[in-house]
C-alpha positions in Angstrom: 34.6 104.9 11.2 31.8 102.5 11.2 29.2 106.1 10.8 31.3 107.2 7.8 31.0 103.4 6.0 27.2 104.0 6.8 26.7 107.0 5.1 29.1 105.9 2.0 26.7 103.2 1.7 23.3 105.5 2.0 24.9 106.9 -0.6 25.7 104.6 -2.5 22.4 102.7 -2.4 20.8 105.4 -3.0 22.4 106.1 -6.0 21.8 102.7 -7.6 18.2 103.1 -6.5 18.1 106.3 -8.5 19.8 105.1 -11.4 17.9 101.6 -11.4 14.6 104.1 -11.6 16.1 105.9 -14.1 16.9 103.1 -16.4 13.5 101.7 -16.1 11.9 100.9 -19.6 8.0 103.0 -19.9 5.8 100.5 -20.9 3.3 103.6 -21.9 6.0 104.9 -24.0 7.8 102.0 -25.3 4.3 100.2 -26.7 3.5 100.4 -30.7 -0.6 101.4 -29.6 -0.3 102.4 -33.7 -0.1 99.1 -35.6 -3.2 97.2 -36.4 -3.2 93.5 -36.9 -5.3 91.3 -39.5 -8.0 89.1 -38.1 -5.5 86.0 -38.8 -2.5 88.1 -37.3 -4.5 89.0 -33.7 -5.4 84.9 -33.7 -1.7 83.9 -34.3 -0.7 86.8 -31.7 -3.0 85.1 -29.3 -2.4 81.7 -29.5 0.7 82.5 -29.6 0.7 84.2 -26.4 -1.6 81.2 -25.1 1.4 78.8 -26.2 4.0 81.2 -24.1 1.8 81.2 -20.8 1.2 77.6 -21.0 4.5 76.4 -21.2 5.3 79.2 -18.5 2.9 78.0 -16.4 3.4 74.4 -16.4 7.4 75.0 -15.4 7.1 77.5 -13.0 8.9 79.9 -15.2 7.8 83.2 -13.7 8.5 82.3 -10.5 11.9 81.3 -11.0 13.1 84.0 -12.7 12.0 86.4 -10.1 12.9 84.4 -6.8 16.3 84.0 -8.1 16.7 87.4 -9.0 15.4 88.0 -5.4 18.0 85.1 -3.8 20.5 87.3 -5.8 19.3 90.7 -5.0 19.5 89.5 -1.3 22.7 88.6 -1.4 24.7 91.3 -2.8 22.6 93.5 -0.3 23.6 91.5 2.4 27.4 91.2 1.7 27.5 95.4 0.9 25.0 96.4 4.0 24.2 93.7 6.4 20.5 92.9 7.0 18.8 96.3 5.7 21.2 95.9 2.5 19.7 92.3 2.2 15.9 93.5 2.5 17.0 96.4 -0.3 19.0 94.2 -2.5 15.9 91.6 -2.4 13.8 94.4 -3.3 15.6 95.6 -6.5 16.2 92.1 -7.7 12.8 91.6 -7.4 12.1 94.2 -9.3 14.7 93.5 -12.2 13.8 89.4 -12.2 10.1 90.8 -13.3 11.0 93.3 -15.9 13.4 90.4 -17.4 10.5 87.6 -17.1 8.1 90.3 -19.1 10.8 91.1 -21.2 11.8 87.2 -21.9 7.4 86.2 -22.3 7.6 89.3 -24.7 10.3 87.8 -27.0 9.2 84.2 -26.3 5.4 85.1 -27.9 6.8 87.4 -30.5 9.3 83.7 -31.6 6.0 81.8 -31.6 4.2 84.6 -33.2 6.5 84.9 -36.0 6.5 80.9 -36.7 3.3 80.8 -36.6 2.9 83.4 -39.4 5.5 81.7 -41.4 3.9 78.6 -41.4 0.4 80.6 -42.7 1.3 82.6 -44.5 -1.1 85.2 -46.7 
């Protein structure tokens, strides 16, 4: 009973590893390498994106995101597969917390960007 629970959830771990990959965005596809930006666009992208890291920086932003992802990750592992579910679960939710911290400093300097080019314009 308890090798047949095991292998249900090899199984099943594995499968959510697979389809976890599998959902992953590529960065090398996904990225517009074809637009060009002004002089004044590339200097409101960057501070910008100086404004984002900042205000990241000073509250711990990235690190919170991804060690509660982790906490979470660990959790769920742990409550579905004891201690080697725990050490996958944290894995995974590491993984996710820093695709949605890049994902959420994306859209945070592309907010700033766009105010920034509203308040200068052309």
């Amino acid at each position: 009973m308890i090798q047949k629970n095991v292998r249900n959830f090899s199984r099943f771990s594995s499968a959510f590893i697979l389809a976890g990959l599998l959902s992953t965005p590529f960065t090398a596809v996904s990225q517009d390498s074809t637009r060009d930006r002004t002089y004044e666009e590339q200097q409101n992208h960057d501070r910008a994106k100086a404004a984002q890291d900042a205000k990241d920086k000073r509250h711990h932003t990235t690190a919170k995101v991804v060690g509660g992802s982790t906490a979470g990750g660990a959790v769920l592992g742990g409550a579905m597969g004891g201690g080697k579910g725990a050490v996958l679960g944290a894995g995974v939710g590491a993984g996710g917390g820093y695709i949605a911290d890049k994902i959420r400093k994306k859209k945070g300097t592309e907010k700033r960007e766009k105010e920034y080019n509203q308040s200068n314009p052309r």
